[in-house]
C-alpha positions in Angstrom: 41.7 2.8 -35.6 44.9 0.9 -36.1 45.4 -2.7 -34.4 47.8 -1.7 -31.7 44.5 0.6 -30.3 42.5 -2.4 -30.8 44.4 -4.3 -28.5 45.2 -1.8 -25.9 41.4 -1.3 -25.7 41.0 -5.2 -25.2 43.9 -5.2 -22.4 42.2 -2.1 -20.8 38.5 -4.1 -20.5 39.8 -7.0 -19.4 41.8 -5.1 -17.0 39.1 -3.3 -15.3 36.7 -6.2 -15.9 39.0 -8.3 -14.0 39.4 -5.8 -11.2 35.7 -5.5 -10.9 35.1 -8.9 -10.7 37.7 -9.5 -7.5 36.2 -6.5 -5.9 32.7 -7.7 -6.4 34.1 -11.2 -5.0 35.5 -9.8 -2.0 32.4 -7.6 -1.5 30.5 -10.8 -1.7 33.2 -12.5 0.9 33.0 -10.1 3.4 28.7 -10.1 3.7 28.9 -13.8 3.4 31.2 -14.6 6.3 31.8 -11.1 8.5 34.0 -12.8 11.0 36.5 -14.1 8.6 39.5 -12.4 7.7 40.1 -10.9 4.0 42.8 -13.6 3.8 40.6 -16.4 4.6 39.9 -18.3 2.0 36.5 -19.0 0.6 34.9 -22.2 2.1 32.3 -24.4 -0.3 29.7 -23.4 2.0 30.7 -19.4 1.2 31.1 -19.6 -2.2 27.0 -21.1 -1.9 26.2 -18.1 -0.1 27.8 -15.8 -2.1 26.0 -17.3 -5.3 22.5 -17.4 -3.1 23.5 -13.4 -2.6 23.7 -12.7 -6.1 20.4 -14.0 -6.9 18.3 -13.5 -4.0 17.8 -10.2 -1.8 18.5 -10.3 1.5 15.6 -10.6 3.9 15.9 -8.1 6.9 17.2 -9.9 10.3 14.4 -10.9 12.2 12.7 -8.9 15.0 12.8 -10.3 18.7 8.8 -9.4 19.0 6.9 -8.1 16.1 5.2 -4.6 16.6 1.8 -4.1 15.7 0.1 -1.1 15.3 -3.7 -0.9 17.6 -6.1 -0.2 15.4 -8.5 2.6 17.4 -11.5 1.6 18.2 -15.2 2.3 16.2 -16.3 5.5 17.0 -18.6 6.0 13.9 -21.2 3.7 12.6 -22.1 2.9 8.7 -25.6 1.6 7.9 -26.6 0.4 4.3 -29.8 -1.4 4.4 -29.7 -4.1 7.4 -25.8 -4.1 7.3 -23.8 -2.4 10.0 -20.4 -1.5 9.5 -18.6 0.3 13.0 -15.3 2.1 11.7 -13.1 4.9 13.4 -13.1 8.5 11.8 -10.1 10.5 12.5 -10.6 14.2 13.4 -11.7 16.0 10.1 -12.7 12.6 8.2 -15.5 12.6 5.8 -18.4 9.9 5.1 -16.4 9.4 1.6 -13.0 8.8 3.7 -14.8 6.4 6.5 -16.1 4.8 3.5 -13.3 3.8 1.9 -11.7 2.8 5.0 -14.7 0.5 5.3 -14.6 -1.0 1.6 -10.8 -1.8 2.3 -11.5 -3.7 5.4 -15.2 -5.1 4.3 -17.2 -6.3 2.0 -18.8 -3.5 1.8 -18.2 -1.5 -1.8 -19.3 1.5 -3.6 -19.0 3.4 -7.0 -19.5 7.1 -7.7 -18.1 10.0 -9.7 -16.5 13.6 -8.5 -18.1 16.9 -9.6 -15.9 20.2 -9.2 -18.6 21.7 -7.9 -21.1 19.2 -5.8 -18.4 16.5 -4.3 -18.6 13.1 -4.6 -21.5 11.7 -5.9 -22.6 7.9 -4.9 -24.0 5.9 -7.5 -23.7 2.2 -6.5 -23.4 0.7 -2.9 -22.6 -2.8 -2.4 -23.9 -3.4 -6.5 -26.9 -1.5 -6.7 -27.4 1.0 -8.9 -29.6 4.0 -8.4 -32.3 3.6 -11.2 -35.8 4.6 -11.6 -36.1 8.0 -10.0 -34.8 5.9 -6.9 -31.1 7.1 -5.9 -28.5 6.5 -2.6 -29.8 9.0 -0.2 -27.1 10.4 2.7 -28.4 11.0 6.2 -26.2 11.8 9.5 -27.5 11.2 12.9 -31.2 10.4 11.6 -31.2 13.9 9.0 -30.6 13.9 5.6 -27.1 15.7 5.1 -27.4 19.1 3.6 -23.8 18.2 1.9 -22.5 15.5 -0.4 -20.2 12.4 1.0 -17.2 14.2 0.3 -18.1 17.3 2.0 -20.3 16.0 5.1 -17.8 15.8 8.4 -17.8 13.0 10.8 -17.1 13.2 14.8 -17.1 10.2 17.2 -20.6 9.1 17.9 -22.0 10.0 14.6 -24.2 7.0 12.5 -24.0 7.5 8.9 -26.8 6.0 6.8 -27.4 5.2 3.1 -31.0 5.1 2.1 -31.8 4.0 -1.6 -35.2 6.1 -1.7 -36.8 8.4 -4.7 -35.3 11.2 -5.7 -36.4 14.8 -4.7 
């Protein structure tokens, strides 16, 4: 390249560097101080905002009255030794979907492992390990559940219990 190109290309950034600079000023102007005019000019107190702007996001206006979201009420009850844990199972929930529900709420906590083609399989509840022939047993309404956690369907009144017994 010769030196004239050289410094065309030098006028030409500085050009649009320039111009993107005043527009990302007056950008800055115009959130900092709505009401003014564009011909206003920039107050000590805007130019603070505008440098606040730059390196801290905007926070969203405050609410008149914050919304909460009810939580529905327990419908479905957890036991695990002498701990009770009431929780609310949506239509089509599972014991392994109430139980994470629970073990993001709780103290409660569990481990276990998916198989393809037996569902999820419990092996800890609230740190203890099945061991010894002695497992985590799953029963539903008194009965031991002919299905694994994952598979085993909940509906409002139900009592889910975890048993750590021998294994069949």
């Amino acid at each position: 390249m010769s030196f004239k190109k050289y410094i065309v290309l030098v006028i030409v950034t500085v050009a649009l560097g320039a111009g993107a600079y005043v527009s990302d000023k007056s950008f800055l102007a115009s959130q900092a101080a709505p009401a003014e005019s564009p011909e206003a000019k920039p107050t000590e107190k805007s130019i603070e905002n505008e440098a606040a702007f730059q390196t801290r996001p905007q926070s969203p206006a405050p609410k008149s009255a914050p919304v909460t979201a009810a939580m529905p009420a327990p419908n479905v009850t957890l036991l695990v030794g002498s701990t009770t844990y009431p929780a609310y199972a949506a239509q089509n929930s599972t014991v392994l979907d109430v139980m994470r529900e629970i073990a993001s709420t709780t103290t409660f906590s569990f481990i276990g492992r998916e198989y393809p083609s037996l569902g999820f399989f419990v092996e800890s509840i609230n740190g203890k390990k099945g061991a010894d022939g002695r497992y985590w047993i799953l029963y539903v309404n008194g009965k031991e559940a002919s299905k694994g956690a994952s598979q085993t369907f909940l509906t409002a009144g139900d009592t889910v219990e975890w048993k750590y017994e021998a294994g069949n």
